[in-house]
C-alpha positions in Angstrom: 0.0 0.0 0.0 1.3 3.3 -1.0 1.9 6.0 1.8 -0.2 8.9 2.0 1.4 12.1 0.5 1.5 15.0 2.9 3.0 18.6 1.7 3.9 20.3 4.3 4.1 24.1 3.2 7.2 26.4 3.9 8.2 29.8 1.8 11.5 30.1 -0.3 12.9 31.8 2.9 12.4 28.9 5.0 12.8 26.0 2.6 13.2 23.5 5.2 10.1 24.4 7.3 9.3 26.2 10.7 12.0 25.9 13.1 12.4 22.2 14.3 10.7 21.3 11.2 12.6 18.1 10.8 10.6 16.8 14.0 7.5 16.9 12.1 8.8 15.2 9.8 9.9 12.1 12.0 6.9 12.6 13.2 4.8 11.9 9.7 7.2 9.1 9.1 6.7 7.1 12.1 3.1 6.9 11.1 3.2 5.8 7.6 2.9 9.1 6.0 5.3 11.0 3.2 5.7 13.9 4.3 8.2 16.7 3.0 8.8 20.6 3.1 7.7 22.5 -0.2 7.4 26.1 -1.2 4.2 27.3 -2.0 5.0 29.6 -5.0 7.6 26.5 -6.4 6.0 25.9 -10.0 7.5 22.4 -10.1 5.1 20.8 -6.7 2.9 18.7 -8.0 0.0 19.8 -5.6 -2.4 17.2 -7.3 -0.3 14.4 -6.1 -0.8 15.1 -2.8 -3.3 13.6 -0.1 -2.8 16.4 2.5 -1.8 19.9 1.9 -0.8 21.2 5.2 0.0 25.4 5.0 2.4 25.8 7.7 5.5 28.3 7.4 4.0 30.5 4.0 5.2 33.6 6.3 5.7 35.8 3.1 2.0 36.0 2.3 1.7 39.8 3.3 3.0 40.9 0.3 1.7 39.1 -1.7 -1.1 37.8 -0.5 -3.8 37.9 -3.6 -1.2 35.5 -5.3 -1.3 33.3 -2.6 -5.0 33.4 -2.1 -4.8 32.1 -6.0 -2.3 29.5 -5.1 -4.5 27.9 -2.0 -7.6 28.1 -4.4 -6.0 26.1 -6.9 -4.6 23.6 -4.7 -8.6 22.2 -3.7 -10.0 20.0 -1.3 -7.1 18.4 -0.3 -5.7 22.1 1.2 -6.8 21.6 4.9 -8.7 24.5 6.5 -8.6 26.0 3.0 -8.7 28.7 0.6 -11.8 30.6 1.9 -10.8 30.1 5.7 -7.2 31.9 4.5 -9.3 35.0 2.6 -10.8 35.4 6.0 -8.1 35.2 8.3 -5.5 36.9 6.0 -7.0 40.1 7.0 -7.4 41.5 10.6 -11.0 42.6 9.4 -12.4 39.4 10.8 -11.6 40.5 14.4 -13.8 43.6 13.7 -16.7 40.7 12.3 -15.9 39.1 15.7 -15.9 41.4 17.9 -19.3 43.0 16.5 -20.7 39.3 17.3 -20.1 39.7 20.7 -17.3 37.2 21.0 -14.4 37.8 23.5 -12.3 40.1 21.2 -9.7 43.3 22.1 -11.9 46.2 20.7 -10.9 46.9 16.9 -11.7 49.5 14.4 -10.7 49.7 11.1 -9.6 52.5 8.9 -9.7 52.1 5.2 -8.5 55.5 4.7 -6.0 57.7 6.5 -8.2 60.2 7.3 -9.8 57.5 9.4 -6.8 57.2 11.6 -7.0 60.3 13.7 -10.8 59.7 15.3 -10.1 55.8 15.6 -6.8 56.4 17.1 -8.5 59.0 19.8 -10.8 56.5 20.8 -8.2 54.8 22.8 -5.8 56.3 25.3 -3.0 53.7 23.7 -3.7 52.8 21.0 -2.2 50.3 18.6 -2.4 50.4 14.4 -1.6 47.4 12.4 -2.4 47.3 9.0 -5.2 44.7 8.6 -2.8 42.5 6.1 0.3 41.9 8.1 2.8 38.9 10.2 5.0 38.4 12.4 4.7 42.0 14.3 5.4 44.3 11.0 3.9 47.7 10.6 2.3 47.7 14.1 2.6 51.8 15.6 2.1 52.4 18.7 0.4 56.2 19.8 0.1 56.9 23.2 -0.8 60.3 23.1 2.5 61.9 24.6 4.9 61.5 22.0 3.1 59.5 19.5 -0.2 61.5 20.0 -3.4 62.1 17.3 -1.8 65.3 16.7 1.5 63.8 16.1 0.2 61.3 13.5 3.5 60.3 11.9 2.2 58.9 8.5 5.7 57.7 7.6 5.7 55.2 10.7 2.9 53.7 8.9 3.0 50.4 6.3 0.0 50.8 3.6 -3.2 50.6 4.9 -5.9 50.2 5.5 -5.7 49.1 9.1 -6.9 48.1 12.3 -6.9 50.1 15.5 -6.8 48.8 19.3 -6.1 49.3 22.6 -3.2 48.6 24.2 -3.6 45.5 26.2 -1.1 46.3 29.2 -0.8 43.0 30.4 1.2 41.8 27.5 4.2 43.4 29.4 3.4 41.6 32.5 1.4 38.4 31.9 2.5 38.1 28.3 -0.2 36.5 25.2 -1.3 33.3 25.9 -1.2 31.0 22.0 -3.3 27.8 22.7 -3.1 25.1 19.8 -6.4 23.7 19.0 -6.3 20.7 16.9 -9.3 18.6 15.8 -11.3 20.8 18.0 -9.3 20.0 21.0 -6.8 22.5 22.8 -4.2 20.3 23.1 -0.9 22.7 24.6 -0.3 26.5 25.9 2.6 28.5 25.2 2.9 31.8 26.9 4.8 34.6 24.8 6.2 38.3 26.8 8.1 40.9 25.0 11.4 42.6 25.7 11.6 45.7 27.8 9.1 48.3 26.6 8.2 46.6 23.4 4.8 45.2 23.0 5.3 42.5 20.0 6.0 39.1 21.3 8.2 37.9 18.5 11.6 36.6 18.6 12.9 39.1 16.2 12.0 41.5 18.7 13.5 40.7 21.5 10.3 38.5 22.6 10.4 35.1 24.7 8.1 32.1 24.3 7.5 29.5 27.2 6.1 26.3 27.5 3.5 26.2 30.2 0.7 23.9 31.2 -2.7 24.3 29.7 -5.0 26.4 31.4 -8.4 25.2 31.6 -9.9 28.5 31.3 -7.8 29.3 28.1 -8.4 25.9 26.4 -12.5 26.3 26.8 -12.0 29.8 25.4 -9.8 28.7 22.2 -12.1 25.9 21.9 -15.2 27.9 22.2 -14.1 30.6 19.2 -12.5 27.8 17.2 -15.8 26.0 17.2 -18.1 29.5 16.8 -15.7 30.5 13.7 -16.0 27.1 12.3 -19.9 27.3 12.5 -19.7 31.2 10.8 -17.5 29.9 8.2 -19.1 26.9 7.3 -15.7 24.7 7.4 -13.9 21.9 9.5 -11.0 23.8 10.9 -8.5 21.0 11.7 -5.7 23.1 12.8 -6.1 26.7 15.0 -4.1 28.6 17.4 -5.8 31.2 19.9 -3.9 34.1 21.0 -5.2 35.5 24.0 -4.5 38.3 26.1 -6.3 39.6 29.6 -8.0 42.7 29.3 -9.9 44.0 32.4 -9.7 40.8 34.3 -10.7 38.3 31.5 -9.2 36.4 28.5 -10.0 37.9 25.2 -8.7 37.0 21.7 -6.1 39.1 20.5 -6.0 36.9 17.2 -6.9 34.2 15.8 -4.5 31.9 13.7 -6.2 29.5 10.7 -3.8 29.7 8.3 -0.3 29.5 9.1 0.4 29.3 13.2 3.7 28.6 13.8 3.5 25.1 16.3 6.4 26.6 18.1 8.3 23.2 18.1 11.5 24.1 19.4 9.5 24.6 22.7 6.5 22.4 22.2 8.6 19.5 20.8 5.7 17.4 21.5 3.5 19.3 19.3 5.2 17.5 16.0 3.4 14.4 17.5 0.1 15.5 18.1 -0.2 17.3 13.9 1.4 14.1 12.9 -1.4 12.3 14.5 -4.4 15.0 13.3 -2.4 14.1 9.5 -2.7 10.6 10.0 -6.2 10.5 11.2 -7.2 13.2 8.0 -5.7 10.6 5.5 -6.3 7.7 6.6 
């Protein structure tokens, strides 16, 4: 019996996966699949050979993301979570959507023009812009009103909008952002991210330090609860999710919601290569 093809999806910068790649693919291969690291936007892949498309590392998107939005439509049913999921959750907009439906959500507006910045920046003593098509901690301003005020709107701080505006969640600096890996519908791990010094973005690059720590009941039922209420919205299975959460006035709230390309943080969460392998196993079998 031939073993189930599984393409596991990286960009040309990262061409052998997410860090600790290679344990997912032990992983995979201890259970009878094929897996292997491709690049999304390599024209030789033969996508239609494939049992599993799994988008995992494509962290190049935000430039280009309408040509990757054309690559994940053309790849089918065999892309899991899938092309319409990634239209969705490509841009911040859907935490707008979310928050509107009375889910757990920082407060957002969005700003499709500049002119929109000033009056959705006031409406915040700290407030945060990110432009709504953006990873890994690009483009995100912070205005706090002393030096970085309305009045001081520094458009050249800014990457093309439009955007999104927030508060600043405080306890990012203290108690960090809390990403909870939901897989099958289950939260299955915890890891617990806190900037450097008066940063607020949690990413390595930045200075920022991720953590292994147990599961926290209250944060898996969250993550499980918005997984589940996005998958109903949508209209799709969503095999694969990671909740970021951050406390704001004493309770968890989604500061974003990962569908399309969450980093499993696997040089931390080694055992994480075990449980996708599994969710990949059980998918093609």
């Amino acid at each position: 019996m031939t073993a189930p093809v599984v393409l596991l999806v990286t960009c040309s910068a990262l061409p052998d996966g997410e860090p600790r790649g290679d344990l997912l693919l032990a992983a995979c291969a201890a259970r009878g699949l094929d897996a292997r690291w491709v690049v999304w936007d390599d024209p030789t892949v033969a996508w239609a050979d494939a049992d599993l498309v799994a988008v995992r590392s494509t962290w190049d998107y935000e430039t280009r993301r309408e040509e990757f939005l054309e690559w994940a439509r053309g790849v089918g049913p065999r892309l899991l979570n899938g092309a319409d999921v990634f239209t969705w959750n490509t841009d911040k907009r859907y935490l707008v959507e979310l928050s509107g439906a009375g889910l757990p959500v920082v407060p957002t507006l969005f700003a499709e023009y500049e002119g929109e910045l000033p009056p959705a920046i006031a409406a915040y003593d700290c407030a945060v812009v990110k432009p709504t098509v953006g990873a890994g901690g690009r483009g995100v301003v912070v205005f706090d009103g002393e030096d970085g005020g309305v009045a001081d709107l520094d458009e050249s701080l800014l990457m093309p909008g439009p955007w999104v505006v927030q508060p600043l969640v405080e306890s990012v600096r203290t108690e960090g952002e809390h990403s909870v890996f939901v897989l099958d519908g289950r939260a299955v791990a915890q890891v617990t991210k806190r900037p450097a010094g008066e940063e607020i973005r949690v990413h390595t690059e930045y200075g920022g330090r991720s953590d292994a720590v147990a599961l926290d009941p209250v944060a898996a039922r969250l993550a499980e609860e918005l997984v589940a209420t996005v998958a109903q919205r949508l209209g799709r299975s969503l095999p694969y999710a990671r909740a970021d959460l951050m406390r704001l006035d004493g309770r968890l709230v989604l500061s974003e919601l990962e569908v399309t390309e969450p980093g499993l943080y696997l040089d931390v969460r080694p055992e994480l290569a075990d449980a996708f392998a599994d969710l990949l196993a059980q998918l093609s079998a």
